[in-house]
MARMIVEX-36817 format. One record per residue (C-alpha): z, y, x. Coordinates in steps of 0.02 Angstrom, whole numbers. Layout:
+--------+--------+--------+
|     up |  north |   east |
+--------+--------+--------+
|      Z |      Y |      X |
...
+--------+--------+--------+
END
This chain:
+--------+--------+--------+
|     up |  north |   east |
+--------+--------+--------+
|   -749 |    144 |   -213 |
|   -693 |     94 |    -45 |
|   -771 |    182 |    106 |
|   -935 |    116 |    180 |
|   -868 |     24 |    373 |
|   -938 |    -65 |    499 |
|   -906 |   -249 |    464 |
|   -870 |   -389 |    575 |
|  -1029 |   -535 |    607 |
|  -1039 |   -687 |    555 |
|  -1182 |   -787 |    567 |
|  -1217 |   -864 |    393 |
|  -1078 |   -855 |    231 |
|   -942 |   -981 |    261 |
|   -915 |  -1106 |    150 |
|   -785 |  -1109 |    -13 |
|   -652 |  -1153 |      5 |
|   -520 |  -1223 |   -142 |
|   -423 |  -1065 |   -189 |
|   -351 |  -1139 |   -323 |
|   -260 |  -1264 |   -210 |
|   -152 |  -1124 |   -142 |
|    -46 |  -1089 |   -305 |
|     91 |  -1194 |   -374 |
|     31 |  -1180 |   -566 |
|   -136 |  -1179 |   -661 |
|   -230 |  -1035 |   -623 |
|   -384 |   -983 |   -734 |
|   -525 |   -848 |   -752 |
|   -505 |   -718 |   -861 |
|   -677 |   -777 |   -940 |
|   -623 |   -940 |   -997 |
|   -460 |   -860 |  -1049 |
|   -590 |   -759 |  -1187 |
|   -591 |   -587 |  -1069 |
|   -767 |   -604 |  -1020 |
|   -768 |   -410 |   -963 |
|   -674 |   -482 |   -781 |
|   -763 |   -633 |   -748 |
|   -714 |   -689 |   -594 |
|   -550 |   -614 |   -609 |
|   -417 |   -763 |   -590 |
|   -232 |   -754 |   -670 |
|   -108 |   -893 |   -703 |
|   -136 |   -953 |   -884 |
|     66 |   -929 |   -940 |
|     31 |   -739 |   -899 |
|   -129 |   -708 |  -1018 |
|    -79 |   -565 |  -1128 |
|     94 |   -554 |  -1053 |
|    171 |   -378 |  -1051 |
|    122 |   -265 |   -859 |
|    258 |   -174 |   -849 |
|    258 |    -28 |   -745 |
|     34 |    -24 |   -749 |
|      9 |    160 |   -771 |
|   -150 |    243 |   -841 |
|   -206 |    304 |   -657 |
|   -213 |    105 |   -623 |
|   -308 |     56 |   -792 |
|   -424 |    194 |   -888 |
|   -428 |    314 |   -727 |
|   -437 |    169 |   -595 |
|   -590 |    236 |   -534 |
|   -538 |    407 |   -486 |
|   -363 |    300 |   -418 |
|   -487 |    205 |   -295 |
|   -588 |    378 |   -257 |
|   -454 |    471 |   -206 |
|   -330 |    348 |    -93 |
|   -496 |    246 |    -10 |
|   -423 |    245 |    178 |
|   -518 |     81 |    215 |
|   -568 |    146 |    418 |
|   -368 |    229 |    434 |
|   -316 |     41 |    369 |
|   -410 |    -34 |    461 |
|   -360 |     26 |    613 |
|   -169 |     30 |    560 |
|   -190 |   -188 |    541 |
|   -291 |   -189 |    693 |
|   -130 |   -122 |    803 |
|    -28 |   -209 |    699 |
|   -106 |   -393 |    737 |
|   -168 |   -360 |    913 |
|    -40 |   -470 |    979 |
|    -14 |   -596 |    851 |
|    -65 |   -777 |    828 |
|   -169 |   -760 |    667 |
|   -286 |   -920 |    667 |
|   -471 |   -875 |    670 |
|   -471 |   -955 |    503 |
|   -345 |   -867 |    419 |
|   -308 |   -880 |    235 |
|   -229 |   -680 |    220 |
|   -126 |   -660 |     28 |
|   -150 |   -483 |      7 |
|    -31 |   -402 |   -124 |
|    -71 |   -235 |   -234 |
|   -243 |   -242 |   -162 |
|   -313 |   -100 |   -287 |
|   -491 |    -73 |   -242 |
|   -474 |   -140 |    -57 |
|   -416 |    -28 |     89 |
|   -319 |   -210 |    145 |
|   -446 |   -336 |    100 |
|   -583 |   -263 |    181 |
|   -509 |   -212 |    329 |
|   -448 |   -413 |    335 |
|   -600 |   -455 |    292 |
|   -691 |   -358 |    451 |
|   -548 |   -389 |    588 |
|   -537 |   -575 |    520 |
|   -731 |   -616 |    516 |
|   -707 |   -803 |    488 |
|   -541 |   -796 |    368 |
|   -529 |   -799 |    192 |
|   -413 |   -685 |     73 |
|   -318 |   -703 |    -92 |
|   -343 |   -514 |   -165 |
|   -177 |   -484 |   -287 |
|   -164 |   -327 |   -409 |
|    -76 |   -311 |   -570 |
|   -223 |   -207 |   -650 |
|   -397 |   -288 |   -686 |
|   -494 |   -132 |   -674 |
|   -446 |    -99 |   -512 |
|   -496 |   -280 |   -450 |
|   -673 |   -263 |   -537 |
|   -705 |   -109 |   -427 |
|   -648 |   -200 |   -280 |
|   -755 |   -359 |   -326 |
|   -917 |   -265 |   -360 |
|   -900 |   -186 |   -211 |
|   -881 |   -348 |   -111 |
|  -1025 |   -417 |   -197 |
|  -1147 |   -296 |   -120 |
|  -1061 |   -389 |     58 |
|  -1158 |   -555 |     90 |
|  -1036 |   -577 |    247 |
|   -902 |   -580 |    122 |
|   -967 |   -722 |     41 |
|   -853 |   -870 |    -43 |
|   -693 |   -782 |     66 |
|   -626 |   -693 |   -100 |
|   -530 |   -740 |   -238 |
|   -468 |   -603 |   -338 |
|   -299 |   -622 |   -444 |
|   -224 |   -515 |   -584 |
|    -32 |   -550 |   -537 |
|    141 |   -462 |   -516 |
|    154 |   -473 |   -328 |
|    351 |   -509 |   -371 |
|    293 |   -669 |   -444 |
|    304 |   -839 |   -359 |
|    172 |   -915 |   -399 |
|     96 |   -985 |   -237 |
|    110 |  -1145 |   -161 |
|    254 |  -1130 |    -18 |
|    213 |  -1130 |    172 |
|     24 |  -1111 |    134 |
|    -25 |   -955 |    193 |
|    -61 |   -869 |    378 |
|    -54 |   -689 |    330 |
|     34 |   -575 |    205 |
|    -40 |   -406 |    189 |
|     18 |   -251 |     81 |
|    -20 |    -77 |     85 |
|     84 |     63 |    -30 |
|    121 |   -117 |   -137 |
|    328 |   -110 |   -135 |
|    362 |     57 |   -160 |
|    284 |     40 |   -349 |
|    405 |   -100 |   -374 |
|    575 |   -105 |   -461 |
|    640 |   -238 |   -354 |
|    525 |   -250 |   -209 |
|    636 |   -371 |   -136 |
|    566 |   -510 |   -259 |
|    386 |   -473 |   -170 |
|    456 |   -482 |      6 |
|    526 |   -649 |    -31 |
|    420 |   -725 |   -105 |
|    276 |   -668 |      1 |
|    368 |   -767 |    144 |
|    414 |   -905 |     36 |
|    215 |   -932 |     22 |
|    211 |   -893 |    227 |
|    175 |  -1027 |    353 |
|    316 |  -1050 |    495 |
|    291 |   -928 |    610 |
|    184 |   -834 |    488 |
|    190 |   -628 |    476 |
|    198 |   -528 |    318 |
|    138 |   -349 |    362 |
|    194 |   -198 |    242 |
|    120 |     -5 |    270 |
|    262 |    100 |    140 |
|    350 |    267 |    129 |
|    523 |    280 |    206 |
|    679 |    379 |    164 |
|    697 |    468 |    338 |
|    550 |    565 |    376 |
|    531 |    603 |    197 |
|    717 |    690 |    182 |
|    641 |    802 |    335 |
|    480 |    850 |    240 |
|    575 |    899 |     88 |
|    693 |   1027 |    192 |
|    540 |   1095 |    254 |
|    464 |   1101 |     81 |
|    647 |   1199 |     45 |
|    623 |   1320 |    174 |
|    430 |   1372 |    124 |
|    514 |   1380 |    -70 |
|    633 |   1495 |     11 |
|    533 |   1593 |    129 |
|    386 |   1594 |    -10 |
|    519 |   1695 |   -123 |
|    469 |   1889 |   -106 |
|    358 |   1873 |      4 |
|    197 |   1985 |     39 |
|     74 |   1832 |     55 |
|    174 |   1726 |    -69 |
|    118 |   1543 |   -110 |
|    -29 |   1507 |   -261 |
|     54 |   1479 |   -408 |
|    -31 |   1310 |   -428 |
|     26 |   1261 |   -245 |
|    193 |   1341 |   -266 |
|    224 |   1215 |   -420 |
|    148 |   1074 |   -329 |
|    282 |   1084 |   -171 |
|    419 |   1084 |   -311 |
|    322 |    936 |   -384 |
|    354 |    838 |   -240 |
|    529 |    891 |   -179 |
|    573 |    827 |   -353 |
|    470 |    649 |   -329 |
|    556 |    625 |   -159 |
|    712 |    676 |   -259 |
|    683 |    551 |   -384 |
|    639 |    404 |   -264 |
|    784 |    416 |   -166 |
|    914 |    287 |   -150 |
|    918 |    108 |   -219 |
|    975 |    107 |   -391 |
|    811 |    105 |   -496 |
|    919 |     35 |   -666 |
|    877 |    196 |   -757 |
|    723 |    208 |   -886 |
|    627 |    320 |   -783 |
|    586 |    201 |   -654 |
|    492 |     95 |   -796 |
|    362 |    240 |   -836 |
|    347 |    311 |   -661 |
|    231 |    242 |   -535 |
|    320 |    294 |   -365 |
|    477 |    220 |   -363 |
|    537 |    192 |   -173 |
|    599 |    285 |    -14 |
|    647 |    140 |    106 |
|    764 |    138 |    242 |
|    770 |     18 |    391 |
|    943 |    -55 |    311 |
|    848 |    -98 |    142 |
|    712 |   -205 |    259 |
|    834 |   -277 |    372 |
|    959 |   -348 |    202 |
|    776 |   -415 |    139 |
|    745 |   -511 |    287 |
|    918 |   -570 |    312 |
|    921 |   -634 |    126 |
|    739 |   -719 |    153 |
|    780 |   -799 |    317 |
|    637 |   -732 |    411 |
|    658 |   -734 |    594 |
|    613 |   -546 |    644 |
|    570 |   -382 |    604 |
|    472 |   -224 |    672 |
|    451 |    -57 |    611 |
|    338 |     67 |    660 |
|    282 |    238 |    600 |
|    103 |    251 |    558 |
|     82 |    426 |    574 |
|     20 |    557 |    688 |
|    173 |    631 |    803 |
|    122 |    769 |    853 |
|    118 |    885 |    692 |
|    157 |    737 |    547 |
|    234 |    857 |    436 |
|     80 |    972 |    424 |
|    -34 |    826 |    395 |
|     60 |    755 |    275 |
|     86 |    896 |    174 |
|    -89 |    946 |    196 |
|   -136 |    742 |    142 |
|    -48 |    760 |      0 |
|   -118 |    928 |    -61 |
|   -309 |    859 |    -38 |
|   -243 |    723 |   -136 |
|   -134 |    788 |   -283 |
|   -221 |    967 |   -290 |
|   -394 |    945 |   -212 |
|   -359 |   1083 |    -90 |
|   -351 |   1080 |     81 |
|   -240 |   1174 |    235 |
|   -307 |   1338 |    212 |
|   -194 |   1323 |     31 |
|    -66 |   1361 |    131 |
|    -30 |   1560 |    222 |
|     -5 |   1558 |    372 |
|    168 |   1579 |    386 |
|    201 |   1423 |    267 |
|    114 |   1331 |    411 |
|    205 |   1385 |    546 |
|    382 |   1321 |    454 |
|    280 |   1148 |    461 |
|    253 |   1172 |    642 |
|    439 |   1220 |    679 |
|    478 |   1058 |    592 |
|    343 |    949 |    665 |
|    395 |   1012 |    868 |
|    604 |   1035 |    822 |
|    628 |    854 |    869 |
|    583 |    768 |   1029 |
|    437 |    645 |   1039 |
|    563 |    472 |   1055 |
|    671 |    521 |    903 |
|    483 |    589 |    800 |
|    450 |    379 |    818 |
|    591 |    347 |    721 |
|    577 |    489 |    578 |
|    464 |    359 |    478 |
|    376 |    465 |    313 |
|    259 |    302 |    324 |
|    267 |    147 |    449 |
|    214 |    -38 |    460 |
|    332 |   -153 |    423 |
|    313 |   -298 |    536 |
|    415 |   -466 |    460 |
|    396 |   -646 |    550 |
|    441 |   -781 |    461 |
+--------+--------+--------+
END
């Protein structure tokens, strides 16, 4: 359930506006398609009953405990707020947001955006019903929603249409996140931004030679590691591992759910191939002691614990490797950023 925010005003609901008008094929709701469970829930009628590749169980019969545990709706909200402080996004916006889940995005577009309207795009129905009972509870979100159960790699909207792409933690599930990219700024107005928040290859390589030197350290030592926590650091030293690099042809990437590291190369080929005008990159994380936190985020997280999981002297190798680098070059050593694209 996304977190409880304070919303933007508007004075009475706005009126609907023709969603359907927005994509380049017939569209339908799952009700009339003979899924009367998601009513309301919209997906292009040549995809009924198609095949989701790559749609987990943590996105379908534990979607609820998905949405519990990675609701960042405020820390969204004011990572798209700096994002579009300086941009021209008309008051009345129509925002495509892709791999919306149960809403950290939409929301937060939905509050900084009083008057706009937003096009909420997830491969997995269960997470969209969460989202859309949720926004029903919102009468200032009233007629400004239209949910979709779609691949975001699909093209299915109608080109030059849209003001605002949003996606946050979309790509990186992706075997060819470039398909999304384009065709997110294929559906883009002129002048239009898409704005992605994903992991990146760089400040991850970092964390996992800290991880290495806690394994290391942890080895004989009087105040050694839990076991559980011990296991857990390997755990992720292995994902990073495995998410590395840009060859995602083997079968693994088909069952796994975290697929992508990105570099600031992999963006920059994307943009170049899509013909998109510019591109930004920012990290999204705190500078002073990002290591710690995200080790400590991902702990609360994968392991329900919290920093005092770790002995002391496991958190002073984070701290060596949070204050070893200056505060310029910490900007560029990206685990997560926004990804700032102008069409």
């Amino acid at each position: 359930m996304p977190e409880t925010i304070k919303v933007g005003t508007t004075a009475t609901p706005l009126p609907k506006i023709d969603f359907q008008s927005f994509f380049s094929l017939k569209v339908s709701d799952l009700a009339s398609l003979g899924d009367q469970q998601y009513a309301g829930i919209h997906c292009a009628d040549d995809a009924f009953g198609a095949e989701k590749i790559g749609l987990t169980e943590q996105f379908k019969e534990h979607a609820a405990d998905y949405a519990r545990k990675y609701a960042q709706t405020e820390f969204t909200k004011k990572v798209i707020k700096d994002a579009t402080k300086n941009l021209a996004i008309p008051d009345d916006a129509v925002i495509l947001d892709l791999g919306s889940g149960s809403g950290n995005t939409v929301i937060a577009a939905l509050d900084l955006f009083p008057s706009s309207s937003v096009i909420a795009i997830d491969l997995s129905e269960e997470l969209l019903r969460i989202l859309q009972d949720y926004t029903r509870t919102k009468p200032e979100y009233s007629n400004r929603l239209f949910f979709m159960c779609q691949d975001a790699c699909r093209d299915t909207f109608r080109h030059e249409s849209i003001d605002l792409v949003l996606g946050a933690a979309i790509l990186h599930h992706l075997i060819d996140p470039s398909k999304a990219i384009i065709a997110a700024l294929s559906a883009l107005k002129p002048g239009g931004f898409a704005i992605f928040l994903e992991p990146f290859e760089n400040g991850a390589a970092i964390l996992r030679l800290a991880i290495k030197e806690i394994l290391r350290v942890n080895k004989g030592n009087s105040q050694p590691l839990e076991p559980a926590v011990e296991q857990f650091l390997k755990a992720i030293d292995y994902d990073y591992e495995v998410r590395t690099g840009t060859d995602k042809s083997a079968p693994i990437y088909r069952q796994i759910d975290d697929k992508w590291l990105f570099t600031r190369t992999y963006f920059e080929d994307c943009v170049r191939a899509a013909g998109a005008s510019e591109l930004s990159i920012h990290s999204i994380n705190e500078l002073e002691d990002q290591f710690t936190c995200m080790i400590i985020t991902l702990l609360r997280v994968g392991l329900e614990r919290e920093r005092d999981a770790l002995p002391q002297w496991a958190l002073e190798v984070l701290y060596h490797f949070d204050f070893a680098f200056s505060r310029d070059l910490r900007k560029d050593l990206f685990l997560e950023a926004c990804v700032l694209i102008r069409k």
